[in-house]
N, C-alpha and C positions, 0 to 999 in steps of 0.2 A: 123424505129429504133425499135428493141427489146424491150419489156417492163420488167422491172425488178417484178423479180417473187416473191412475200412474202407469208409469213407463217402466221399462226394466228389461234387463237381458238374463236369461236361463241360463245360470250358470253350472248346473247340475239336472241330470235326471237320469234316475234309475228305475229302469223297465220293468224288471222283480219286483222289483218293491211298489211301483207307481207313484212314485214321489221324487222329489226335486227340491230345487236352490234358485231363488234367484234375486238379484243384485238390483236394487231400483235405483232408477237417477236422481231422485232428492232422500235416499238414506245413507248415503253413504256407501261404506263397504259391508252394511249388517246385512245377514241373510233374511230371507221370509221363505216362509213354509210353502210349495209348492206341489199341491195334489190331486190327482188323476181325477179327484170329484168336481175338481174349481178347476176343467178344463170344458170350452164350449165345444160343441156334439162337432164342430167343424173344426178341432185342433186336439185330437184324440194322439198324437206323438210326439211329442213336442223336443226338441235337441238342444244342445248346449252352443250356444250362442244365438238361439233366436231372439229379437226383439218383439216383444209382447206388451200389453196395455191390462190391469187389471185394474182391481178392486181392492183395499184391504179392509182385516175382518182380524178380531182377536180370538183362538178358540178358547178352552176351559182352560187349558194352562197358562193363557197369558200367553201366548205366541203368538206375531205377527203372520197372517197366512194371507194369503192370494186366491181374490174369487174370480168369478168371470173373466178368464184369462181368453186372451184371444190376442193370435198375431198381427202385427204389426201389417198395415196393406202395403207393396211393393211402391214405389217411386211412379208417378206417371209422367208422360210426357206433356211437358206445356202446363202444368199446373205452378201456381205460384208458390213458393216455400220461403223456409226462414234457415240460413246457414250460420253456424255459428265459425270463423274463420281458425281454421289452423295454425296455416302456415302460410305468407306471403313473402314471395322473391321480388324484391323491387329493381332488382337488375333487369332482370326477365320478365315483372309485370304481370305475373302470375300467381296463382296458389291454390291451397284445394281448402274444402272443410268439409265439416261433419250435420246432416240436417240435425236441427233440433231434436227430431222423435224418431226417426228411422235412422241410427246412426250407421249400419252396416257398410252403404258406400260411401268413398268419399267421392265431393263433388267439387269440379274443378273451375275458378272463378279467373278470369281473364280481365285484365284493366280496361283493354278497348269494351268491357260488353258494359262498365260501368257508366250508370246515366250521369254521376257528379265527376269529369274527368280532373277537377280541381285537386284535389286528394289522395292517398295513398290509404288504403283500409289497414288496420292493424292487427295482430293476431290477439282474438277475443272479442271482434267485433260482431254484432252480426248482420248480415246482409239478407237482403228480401230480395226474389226476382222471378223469374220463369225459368222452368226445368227443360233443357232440352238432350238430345241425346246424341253423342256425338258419333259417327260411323265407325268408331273402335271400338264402341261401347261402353264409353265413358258418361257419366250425368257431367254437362255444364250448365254454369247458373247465367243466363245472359239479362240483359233490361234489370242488372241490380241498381239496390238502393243500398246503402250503409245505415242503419237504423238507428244505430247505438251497439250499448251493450247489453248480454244478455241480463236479465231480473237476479239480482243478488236477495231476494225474499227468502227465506227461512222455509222452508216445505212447511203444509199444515198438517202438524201434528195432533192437536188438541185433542181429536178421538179417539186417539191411540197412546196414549201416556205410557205405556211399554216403549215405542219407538222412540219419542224423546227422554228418557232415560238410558238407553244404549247409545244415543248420538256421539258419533266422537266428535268431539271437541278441539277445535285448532287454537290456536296461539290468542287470538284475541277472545276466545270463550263464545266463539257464534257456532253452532252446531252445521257442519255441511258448507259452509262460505264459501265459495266457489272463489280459486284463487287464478286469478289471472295477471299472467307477466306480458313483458314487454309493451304496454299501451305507452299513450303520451304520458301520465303523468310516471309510471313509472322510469322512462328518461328523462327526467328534470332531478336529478343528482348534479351533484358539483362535477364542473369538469377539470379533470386533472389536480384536484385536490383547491383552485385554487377561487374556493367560495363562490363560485358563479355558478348558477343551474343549468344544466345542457340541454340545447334547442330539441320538442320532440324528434324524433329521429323517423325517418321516412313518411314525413306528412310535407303537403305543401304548404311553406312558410312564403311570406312575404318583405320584400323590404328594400334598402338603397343602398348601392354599389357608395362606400365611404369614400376609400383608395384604394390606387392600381397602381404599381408599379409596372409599365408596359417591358421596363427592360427586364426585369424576374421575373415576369409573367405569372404573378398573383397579388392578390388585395384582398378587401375587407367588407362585409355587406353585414349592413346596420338594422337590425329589427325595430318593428313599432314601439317594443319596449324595450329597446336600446342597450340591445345585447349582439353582441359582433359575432361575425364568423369568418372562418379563412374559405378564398374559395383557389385554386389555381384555372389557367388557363385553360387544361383539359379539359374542366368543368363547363364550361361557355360553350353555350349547345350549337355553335356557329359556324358557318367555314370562311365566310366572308367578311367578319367583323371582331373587332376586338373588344372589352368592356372599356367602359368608359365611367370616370367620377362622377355622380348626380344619377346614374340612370336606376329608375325603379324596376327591379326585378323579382320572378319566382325561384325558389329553388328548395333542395330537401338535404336534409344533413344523413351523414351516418351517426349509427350509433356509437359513442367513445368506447374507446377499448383502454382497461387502467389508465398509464397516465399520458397516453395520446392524443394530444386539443383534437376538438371535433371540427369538421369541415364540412362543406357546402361537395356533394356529389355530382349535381346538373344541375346548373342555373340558364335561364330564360329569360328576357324579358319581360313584363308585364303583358300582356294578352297572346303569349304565346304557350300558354301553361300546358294544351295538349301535346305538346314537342317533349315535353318531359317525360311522358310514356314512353317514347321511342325512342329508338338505339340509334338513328338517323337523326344527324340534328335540322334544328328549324330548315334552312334555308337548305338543304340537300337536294333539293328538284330544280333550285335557280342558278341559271350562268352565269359563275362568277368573273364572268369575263369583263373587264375595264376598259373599253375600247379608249379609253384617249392615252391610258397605260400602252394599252397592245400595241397600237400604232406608233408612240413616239420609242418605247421600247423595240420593237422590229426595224423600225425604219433606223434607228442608230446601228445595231448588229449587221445590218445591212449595207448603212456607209464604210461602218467598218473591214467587213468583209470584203467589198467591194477594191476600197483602199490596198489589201493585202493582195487581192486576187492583181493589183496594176504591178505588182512589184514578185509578185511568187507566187504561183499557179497551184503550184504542189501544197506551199502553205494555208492555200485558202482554202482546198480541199482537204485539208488534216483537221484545220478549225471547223471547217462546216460538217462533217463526220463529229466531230467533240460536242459538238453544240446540237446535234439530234442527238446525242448520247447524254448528253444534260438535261437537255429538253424531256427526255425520255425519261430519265431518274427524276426529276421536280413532279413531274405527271405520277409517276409511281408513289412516293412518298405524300403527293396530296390528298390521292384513293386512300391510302391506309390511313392516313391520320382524321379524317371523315368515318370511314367504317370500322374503327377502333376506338374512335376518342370515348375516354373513359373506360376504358375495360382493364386494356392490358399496356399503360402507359406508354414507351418506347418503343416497344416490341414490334419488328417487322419495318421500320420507318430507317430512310436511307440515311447514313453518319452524316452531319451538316459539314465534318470534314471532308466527307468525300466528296462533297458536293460544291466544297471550296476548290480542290484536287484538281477535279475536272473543269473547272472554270481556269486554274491558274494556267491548264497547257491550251489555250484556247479554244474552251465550250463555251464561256460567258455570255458570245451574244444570244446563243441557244435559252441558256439557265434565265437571261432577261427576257427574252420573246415567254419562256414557261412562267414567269414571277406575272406576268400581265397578264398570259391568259388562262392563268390557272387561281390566279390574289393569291399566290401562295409563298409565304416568306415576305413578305411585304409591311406586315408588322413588327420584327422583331430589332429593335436598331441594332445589336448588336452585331447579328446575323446579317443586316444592309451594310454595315460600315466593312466588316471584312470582305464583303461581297465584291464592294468598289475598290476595296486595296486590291485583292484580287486582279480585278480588272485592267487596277494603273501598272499592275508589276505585267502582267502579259503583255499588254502595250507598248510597254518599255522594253520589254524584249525583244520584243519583233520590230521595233524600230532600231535595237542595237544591231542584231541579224541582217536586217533588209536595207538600211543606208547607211548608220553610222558607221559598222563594220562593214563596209559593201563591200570590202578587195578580203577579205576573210575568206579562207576555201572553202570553211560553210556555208558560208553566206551567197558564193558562188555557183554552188553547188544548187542552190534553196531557188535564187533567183530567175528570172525568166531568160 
């Protein structure tokens, strides 16, 4: 009969003595007798921490011992393996793990090398692919697959009735269970105490945009099994478009923390699931330029200016100065809110007061020439309405300055 073949790391070996300790992957933490007779003619030194493959054998006293031990062979390149996942950053889209049998290095798995870009892999999963090696030295796993999880079976004991009698035993009484946290089902707990089960957390879900609130910029998307989530605006992997009630989207939730409601982190639309990978949202390569925006937008800045320049020379060159200085700022704040969205909320993005500020001393036609060719600010009403008060009060000023007040020594002063 075959002898079933185990894995195990050297946890001891003592050179005087020619004996050893070592720790197998389906017994637990029980030791097994390790000695210099049950090593093969090509592992004659064997050290603490090597991973090795034997044999087990009971001797006269009823002790688990190790025969035909032999190390483990090195990683090659381009061979296909099985990883069992560690750890995955779904911010970053990354993570490493541990091969099944050679567990010394970790290996590091990348979401672009994944074949099912649908999905987020979990920690405890395992994944299948090809081993390649990266110019730092690193093993990466690329051409993966997510397989499941790893075999929760009981190691076979049955030859060795010493080793199942030392098994320790965990909580539910299965000897060695391999216990693994954070999967989908272990986030389906209540959220925030308040009897609803919470959506897995960094998998891609599916579902429909319920409500939006455009002026608070967040709403509600509805699962197949009609279980809600909050998403905000950040979330909306878009520069050029807002969400809208009805639309069918992707997105991945975090996991809840005590009694914080869980939320929607990136949402998508429907067949744009690969954008969910990335830190760039979907539409980040396309001009978001509105020409029929840009055009009736510049061409009023334009009368306007025009207007000021027939009555104050000086004034139209202070407004056209403000309005590249607006122009300037809207451009600025629309790069950051693109290659931040989601990370680090507000951070780095220009105060919409000050971007009132300079509109009220006359940048506005600039800020409107920047709102058309940058779609930036263009959704938010609250944000348009002040925009345009803005607007009327500069207007107003310069027409109190430039005719109603025309015998005014500022005004005189101002005028051509």
């Amino acid at each position: 009969m075959t002898k079933k073949i185990h894995y195990g790391t050297v946890t001891h070996w003592f050179a005087e003595l020619q004996r050893g300790s070592v720790v197998s992957d389906d017994h637990g933490a029980q030791r097994i007798l390790l000695e210099a007779s049950s090593l093969s003619r090509h592992y004659p030194r064997p050290k603490s921490g090597d991973r090795i493959s034997f044999c087990l054998h009971q001797d006269a006293k009823n002790r688990l011992c190790a025969e035909d031990v032999s190390p483990l062979p090195p990683l090659k390149e381009n061979e296909r393996v099985e990883v069992t996942l560690t750890e995955w950053n779904f911010q970053q889209n990354g993570g490493y793990g541990i091969h099944q049998v050679q567990r010394s290095s970790p290996i590091f798995i990348l979401g672009q090398f994944l074949n099912d870009q649908t999905r987020i892999p979990e920690t405890g999963e395992v994944l299948e692919g090809r081993l390649v090696k990266h110019s730092n030295g690193q093993w990466l796993l690329v051409e993966a697959d997510i397989i499941g999880r790893p075999s929760e079976t009981a190691p076979d004991t049955a030859q060795h009735p010493a080793a199942e009698e030392e098994q320790p035993q965990t909580e539910t009484g299965r000897a060695d269970s391999p216990q693994i946290s954070g999967g989908a089902d272990a986030g389906q707990h209540d959220t925030a105490g308040t009897g609803t089960p919470a959506l897995p957390a960094n998998r891609v879900l599916n579902g429909e945009i319920i409500s939006w609130d455009d002026e608070k910029g967040y709403g509600f998307i509805r699962t197949a099994k009609k279980q809600s989530v909050f998403f905000h605006i950040s979330a909306f992997h878009y520069t050029s478009q807002r969400p809208q009630a009805g639309q069918q989207v992707s997105f991945y939730c975090n996991r809840p923390v005590g009694s914080e409601p869980q939320k929607a982190l990136k949402v998508v639309l429907s067949g744009h699931e690969a954008s969910l990978f990335s830190d760039r949202p979907y539409d980040y390569h396309e001009l978001n330029l509105n020409m029929r925006k840009f055009l009736c937008y510049g061409l009023s800045g334009t009368v306007y200016l025009l207007a000021v320049n027939h009555y104050s020379t000086k004034l139209a060159v202070f407004y056209l100065l403000a309005s590249a200085a607006a122009f300037w700022l809207y451009r600025s704040d629309k790069q950051t809110a693109v290659t931040q969205a989601g990370k680090t909320g507000y951070l780095g993005r220009v105060p919409e007061k000050k971007l009132h500020q300079i509109g009220l001393i006359g940048g506005w036609p600039g800020a409107l020439l920047a709102r058309g060719a940058f779609n930036h600010k263009t959704g938010k009403a609250s944000f348009i309405r002040v925009f345009w008060l803005v607007a009327a009060i500069n207007i107003a000023i310069t027409y109190a300055l430039l005719i109603h007040y025309a015998d005014n020594p500022l005004a005189l002063l101002l005028k051509n």
